[in-house]
KEMARVO-25401 format. One record per residue (C-alpha): x, y, z. Coordinates in steps of 0.25 Angstrom, whole numbers, plus 5000, padded with zeros to 4 digits. Example, Ala and Ser with C-alpha at 12.3 -4.5 7.8 and 13.67 -1.06 7.14 Angstrom:
! residues 2
504949825031/505549965029/
END
This chain:
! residues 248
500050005000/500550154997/500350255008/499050305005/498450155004/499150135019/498550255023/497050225019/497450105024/497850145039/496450255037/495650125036/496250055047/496150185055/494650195053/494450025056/495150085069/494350205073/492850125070/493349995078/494050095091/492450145091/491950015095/493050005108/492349995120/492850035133/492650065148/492850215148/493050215164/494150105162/495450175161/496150065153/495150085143/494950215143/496450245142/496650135131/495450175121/496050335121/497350275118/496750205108/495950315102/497250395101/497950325092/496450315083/496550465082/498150475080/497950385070/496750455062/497750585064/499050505057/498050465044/497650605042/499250635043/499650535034/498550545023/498950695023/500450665024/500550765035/501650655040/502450725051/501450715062/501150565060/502250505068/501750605079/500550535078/501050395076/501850415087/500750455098/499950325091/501050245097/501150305111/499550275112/499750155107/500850105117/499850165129/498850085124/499449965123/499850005138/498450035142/497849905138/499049825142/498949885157/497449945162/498250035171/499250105160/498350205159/498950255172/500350255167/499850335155/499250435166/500550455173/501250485160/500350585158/500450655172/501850645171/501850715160/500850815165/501750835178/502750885169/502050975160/501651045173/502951045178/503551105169/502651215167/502651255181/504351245180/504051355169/503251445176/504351445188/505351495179/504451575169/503651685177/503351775165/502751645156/502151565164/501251445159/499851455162/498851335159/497651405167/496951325174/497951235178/498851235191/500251175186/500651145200/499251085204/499151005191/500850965192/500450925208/499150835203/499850765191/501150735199/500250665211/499350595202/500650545194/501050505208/499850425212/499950345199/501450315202/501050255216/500050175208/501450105199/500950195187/502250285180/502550375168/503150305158/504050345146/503550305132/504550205131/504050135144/502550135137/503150065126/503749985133/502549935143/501749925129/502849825122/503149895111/504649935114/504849905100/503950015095/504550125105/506050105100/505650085085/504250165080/503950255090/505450315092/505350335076/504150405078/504550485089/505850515081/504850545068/504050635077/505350725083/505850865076/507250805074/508250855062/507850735056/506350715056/506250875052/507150845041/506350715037/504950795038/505250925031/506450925022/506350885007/507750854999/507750964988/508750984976/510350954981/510450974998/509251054997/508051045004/506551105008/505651095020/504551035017/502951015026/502550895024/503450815018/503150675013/503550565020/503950415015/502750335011/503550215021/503350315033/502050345028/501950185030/502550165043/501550265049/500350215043/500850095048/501050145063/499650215063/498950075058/499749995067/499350065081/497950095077/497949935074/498649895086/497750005095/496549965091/496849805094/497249855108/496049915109/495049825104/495849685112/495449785123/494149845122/493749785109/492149735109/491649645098/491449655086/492749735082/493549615078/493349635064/493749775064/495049755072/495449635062/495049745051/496049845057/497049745058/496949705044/497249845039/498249855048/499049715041/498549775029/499349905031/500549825035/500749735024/499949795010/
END
């Protein structure tokens, strides 16, 4: 298949994906499910967001994108593999929240004439809640962890030191990438900066092949989880296209 047929390709298992997500049931005061279909849901919509990039080959933003589809991906795999991961997850993000406060109150100590104001909220009072409720959940056995350590707890180590640290490196302003995006070889060393610039249909491949991949393997967590009746066809459907996409 050329790059437009992989790309109607992926926008047909894309839509097999959102109609059979529509069908998920779940127990909206469970936190396990609660967590898992909004991680799920994220990588739905990333997803629908790479297409629109792809079809318009607006390319730059993809590996963003793909990249975040990852992240979600390994937190789900997380989520369902442990019903309490949601707590982990939480104390990533009050750590997180503890130090974007701190670092705004640091600023206003050493910058009187520019301070940063977020009315209405109290910077010490919001630092002082997020840092006892981060500590209450570290009593409970539940820590911040790096990226690496998601991947990790979610066995794909593999992924981490190969895909997603070519994603991230794809994503970075380095020399390179900049080069890479926006500089087009002209007549002897010359050159001219370019928006826009096309990429290789391979690249094109290997991200259509990301997007299909996650959306695949994200909706099978899913359904083996909350799936009901009845949907069987549709995820053998979607696994079909997937091959499809692999091997045509």
């Amino acid at each position: 298949m050329n790059k437009i047929e992989n790309i109607n390709k992926l926008q047909e298992l894309y839509d097999e994906v959102e109609k059979l997500t529509g069908t998920v049931r779940f127990d909206k005061t469970n936190s396990q499910h609660f967590m898992a279909i909004l991680l799920h849901s994220s990588i739905v919509e990333l997803a629908s967001s790479c297409i629109v990039l792809l079809e318009t080959e607006r390319y730059t933003a993809v590996s963003v994108l793909v990249r975040s589809i990852l992240e979600a991906f390994v937190d789900l795999v997380n989520v369902i593999k442990d019903p309490n991961y949601h707590n982990v997850i939480h104390a990533n993000f009050l750590k997180k929240k503890g130090e974007y406060f701190e670092s705004i109150i640091k600023w206003n100590a050493n910058n009187p004439d520019a301070q940063i104001t977020v009315p209405p909220l109290n910077f010490d009072q919001e630092l002082r809640e997020s840092k006892d409720e981060l500590k209450k959940l570290k009593i409970l056995g539940f820590e911040p962890n790096s990226i690496k350590k998601r991947f990790e707890v979610a066995g794909m180590t593999h992924q981490y030191i190969k895909r997603y640290a070519e994603l991230c490196h794809a994503s970075h302003n380095s020399l390179s990438i900049l080069e890479a995006r926006h500089c087009e070889e002209a007549q002897g060393d010359d050159f001219s900066i370019t928006l826009f610039k096309k990429i290789p249909d391979r690249e094109v491949g290997f991200y259509t092949l990301d997007i299909a991949e996650y959306l695949t393997k994200s909706m099978a967590e899913i359904w083996t989880f909350r799936g009901s009746k009845g949907g069987n066809t549709a995820m053998e459907r979607i696994r079909s296209l997937f091959k499809s996409l692999i091997y045509d």
